[in-house]
N, C-alpha and C positions, 0 to 999 in steps of 0.2 A: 431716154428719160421716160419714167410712168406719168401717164395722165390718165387721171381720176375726174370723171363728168362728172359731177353730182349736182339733182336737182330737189330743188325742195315743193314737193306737189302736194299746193295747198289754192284755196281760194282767196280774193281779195278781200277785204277785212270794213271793211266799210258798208253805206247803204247801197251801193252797185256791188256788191259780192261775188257776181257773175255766176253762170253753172258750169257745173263739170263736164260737160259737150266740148264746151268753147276755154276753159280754164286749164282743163288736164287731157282728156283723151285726144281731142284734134290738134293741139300741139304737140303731145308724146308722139304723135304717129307722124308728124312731119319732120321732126327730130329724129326719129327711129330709122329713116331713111337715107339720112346720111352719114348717123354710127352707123350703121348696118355694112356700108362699105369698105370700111375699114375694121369690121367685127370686134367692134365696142360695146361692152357693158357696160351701162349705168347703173348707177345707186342714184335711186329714189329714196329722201328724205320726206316719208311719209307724214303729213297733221293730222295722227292719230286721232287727237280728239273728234274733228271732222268725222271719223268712224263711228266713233262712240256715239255721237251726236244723232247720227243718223239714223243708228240702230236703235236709239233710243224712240225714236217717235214713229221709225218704221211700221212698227206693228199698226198704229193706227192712225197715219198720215201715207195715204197713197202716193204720192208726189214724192215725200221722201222716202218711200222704198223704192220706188223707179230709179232714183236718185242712187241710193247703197246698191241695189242689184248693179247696176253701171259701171260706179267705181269701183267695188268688189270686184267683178267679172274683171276690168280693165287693169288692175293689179295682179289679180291671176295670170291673165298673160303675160304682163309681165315679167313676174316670178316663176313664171314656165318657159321664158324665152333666154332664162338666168343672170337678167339683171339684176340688182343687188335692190331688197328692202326694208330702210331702217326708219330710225327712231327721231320723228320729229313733233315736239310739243311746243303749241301755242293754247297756254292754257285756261285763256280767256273763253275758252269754247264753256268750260263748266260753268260763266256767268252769262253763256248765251241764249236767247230765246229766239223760238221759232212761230213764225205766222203764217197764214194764207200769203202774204207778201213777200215772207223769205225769213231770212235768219237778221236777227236784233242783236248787235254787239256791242258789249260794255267791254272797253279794255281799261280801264281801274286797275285789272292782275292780269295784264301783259307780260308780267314776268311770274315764274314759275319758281322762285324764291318770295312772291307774293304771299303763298301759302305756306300751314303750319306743316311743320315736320310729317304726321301721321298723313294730313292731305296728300304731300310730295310722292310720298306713299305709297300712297291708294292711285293717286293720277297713274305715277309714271306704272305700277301695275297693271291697272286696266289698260292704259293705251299701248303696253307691249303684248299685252294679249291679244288684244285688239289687230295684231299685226300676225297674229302667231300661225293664221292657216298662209301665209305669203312665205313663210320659210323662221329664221332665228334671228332679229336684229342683234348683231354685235355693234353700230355706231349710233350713237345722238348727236343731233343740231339742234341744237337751243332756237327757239323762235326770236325772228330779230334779232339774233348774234346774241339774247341775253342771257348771260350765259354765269355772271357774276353778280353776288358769291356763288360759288361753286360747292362749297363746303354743306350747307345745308341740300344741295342735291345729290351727293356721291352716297349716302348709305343706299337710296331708293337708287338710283342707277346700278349702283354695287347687288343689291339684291336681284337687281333682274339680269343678272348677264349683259351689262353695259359693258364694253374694256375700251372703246374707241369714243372720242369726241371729235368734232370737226367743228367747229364753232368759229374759230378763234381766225382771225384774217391780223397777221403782224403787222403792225402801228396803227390799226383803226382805231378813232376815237367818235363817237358823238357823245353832247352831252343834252340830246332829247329825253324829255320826261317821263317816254316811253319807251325807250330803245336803247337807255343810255351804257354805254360800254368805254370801255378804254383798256385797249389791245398794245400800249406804246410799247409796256414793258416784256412784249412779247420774243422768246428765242426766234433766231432766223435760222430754223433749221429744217428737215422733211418731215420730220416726226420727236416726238419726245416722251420720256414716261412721267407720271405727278403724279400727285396725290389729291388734294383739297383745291389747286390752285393752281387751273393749266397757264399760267405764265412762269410757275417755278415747278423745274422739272427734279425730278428725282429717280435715282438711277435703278429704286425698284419697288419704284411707284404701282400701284393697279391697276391706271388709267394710261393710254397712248395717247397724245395729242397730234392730231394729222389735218395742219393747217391748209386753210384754203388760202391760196395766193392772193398775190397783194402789190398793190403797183400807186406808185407817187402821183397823183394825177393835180396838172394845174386850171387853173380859173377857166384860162385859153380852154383848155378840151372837153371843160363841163358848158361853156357857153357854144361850144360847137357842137356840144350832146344835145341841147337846147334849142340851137337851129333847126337840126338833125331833126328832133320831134316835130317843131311846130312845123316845118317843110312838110311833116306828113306822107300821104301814097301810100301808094297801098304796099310797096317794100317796106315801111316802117308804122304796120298798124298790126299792134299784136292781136296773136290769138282770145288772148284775153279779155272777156265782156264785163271786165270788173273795172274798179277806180280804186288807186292804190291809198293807202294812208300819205298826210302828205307831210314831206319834212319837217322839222321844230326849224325856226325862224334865225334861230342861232347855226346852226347845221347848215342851213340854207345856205344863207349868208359867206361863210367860212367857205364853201364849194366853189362860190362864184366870185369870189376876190381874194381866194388865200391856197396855197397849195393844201392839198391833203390824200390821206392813205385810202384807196378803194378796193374792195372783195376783185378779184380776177371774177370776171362774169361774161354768160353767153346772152343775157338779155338784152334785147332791142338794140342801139347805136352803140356800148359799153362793149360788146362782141369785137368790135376795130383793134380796141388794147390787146386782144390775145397775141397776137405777133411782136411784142415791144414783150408783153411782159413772159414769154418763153425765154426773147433772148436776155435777158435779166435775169433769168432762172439760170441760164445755160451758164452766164459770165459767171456767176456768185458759186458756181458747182454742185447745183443743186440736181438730187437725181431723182425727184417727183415733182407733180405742180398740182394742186387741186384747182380746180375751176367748176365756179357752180352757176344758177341758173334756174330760174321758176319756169315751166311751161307755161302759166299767163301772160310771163313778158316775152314769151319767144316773137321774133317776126320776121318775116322772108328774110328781111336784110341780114339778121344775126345769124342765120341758119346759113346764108351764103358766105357769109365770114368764118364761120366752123368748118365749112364746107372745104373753103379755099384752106384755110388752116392747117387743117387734117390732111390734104393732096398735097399740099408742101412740102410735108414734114411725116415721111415713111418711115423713119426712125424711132417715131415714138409709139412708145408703146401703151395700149389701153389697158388699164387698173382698176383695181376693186378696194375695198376698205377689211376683207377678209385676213388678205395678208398681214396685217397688221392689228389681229386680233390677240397674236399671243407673243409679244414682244416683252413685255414685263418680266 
């Protein structure tokens, strides 16, 4: 079976935002340690805007050129060590403002169908340029899975050399006012081609959809995920110096008293499911798994769980999202 890391490296979205020290580079490198033994490439799902942002106040905010020089340099190696680097927009960054204190976020257009047509545009433009000295994005992740409608983003992805999405996790639903998605009517297959609407595929569509895995999770394993946290240690305190957004109340709810569908993930206590949902993959005869995963929620624990994961399991083999650039 191919398995496809894929992380999305970005910062926390709140008033602890965290920095890129503690969010991106000292987790990629404690990650990088144990792909590295099994000669895994990852695809990085880059927050373009974060780029843009940077570069924008660089020139005359010292802190934030410290900042671009960092990350720049640390995606360089990256894409010199040939991990994979794509296209990821949260495009609240262009109603973002910067202080002496940090970055001020308005998420109001959290979603990237927020904006008109010509914006869609213009964003997904610059922030693939934005990417362009790291190598050629062939895939997008939509920020926070949101990803629907889709229709109003496909000419701007189309004009940039978009052909891959990874978005899409089959059966996830929330109905958060920020995040809100619903994946039920999703194919259960390794990949697929569409058009406007990656839950309906089309057999010679533009677009591949190359879902990330997805596993039935109940109340029981989110109140043990829960324990898992507040228990604490330092095996379960991520790298990440940020605080994440926190769930809609309905979301919440629905996790801790009702079964529901979760992203296959390497972050923090969520890392455990890898072993349950391979073999789910293996039964259903599935011959890829995505599995993703932010560098600010990595932590010892999940990293020792990838770890064990991956020594288990010499059979599988490590993947990129290249391959499945020109399937259409």
């Amino acid at each position: 079976m191919n398995l496809i890391l894929s992380l999305d490296y970005e910062l926390f979205f709140g008033a602890r935002h965290g920095t890129p020290q503690r969010c991106l580079i000292e987790p990629c490198q404690a990650l990088l340690k144990v792909t590295e033994r099994v000669g895994a490439k990852l695809a990085f799902f880059v927050d373009a805007g974060y780029l843009c942002k940077l570069a924008e106040h660089a020139p005359r905010d010292a802190a934030a050129r410290r900042e671009f020089d960092a990350v720049r340099g640390h995606l360089a190696s990256l894409a010199r060590s040939g991990h994979e680097i794509q296209l990821h927009i949260h495009p609240h960054w262009e109603d973002t403002r910067r202080t002496a204190e940090g970055w001020h976020f308005d998420l109001r257009r959290y979603a990237l169908h927020s904006f008109r047509a010509q914006d869609i545009l213009d964003i997904v433009t610059r922030y693939t340029r934005a990417l362009s000295e790291f190598g050629t994005p062939v895939a997008y992740r939509a920020g926070g899975w949101v990803i629907q409608p889709f229709a109003p983003l496909a000419p701007a992805l189309r004009a940039n050399g978009i052909r891959i999405d990874s978005t899409v996790f089959p059966g996830g639903h929330t109905e958060d006012s920020i995040q809100a998605l619903d994946f039920r009517g999703s194919p259960d297959k390794d990949y697929w081609c569409f058009d406007t609407d990656p839950l309906a595929p089309a057999s010679r569509g533009y677009f591949t959809e190359v879902p990330i895995a997805s596993i039935r999770v109940s109340p029981i394993a989110y109140w043990t995920l829960a324990a898992r946290k507040l228990a604490g240690g330092a095996r379960h305190r991520p790298w990440g110096n940020g605080g994440a957004i926190a769930n809609g109340k309905r979301d919440l709810g629905r996790k801790l008293f009702a079964s529901t569908t979760s992203a296959v993930s390497i972050d923090g206590p969520k890392a455990r499911w890898l072993e349950r949902a391979y073999r789910e993959h293996k039964a259903r005869g599935r011959d890829c798994m995505v599995v993703m995963g932010h560098p600010k929620a990595l932590t010892p624990y999940s990293l020792e769980r990838l770890d064990r994961f991956l020594k288990r399991h010499p059979e599988i083999t490590p993947a990129g999202y290249a391959r499945y650039a020109n399937l259409a």
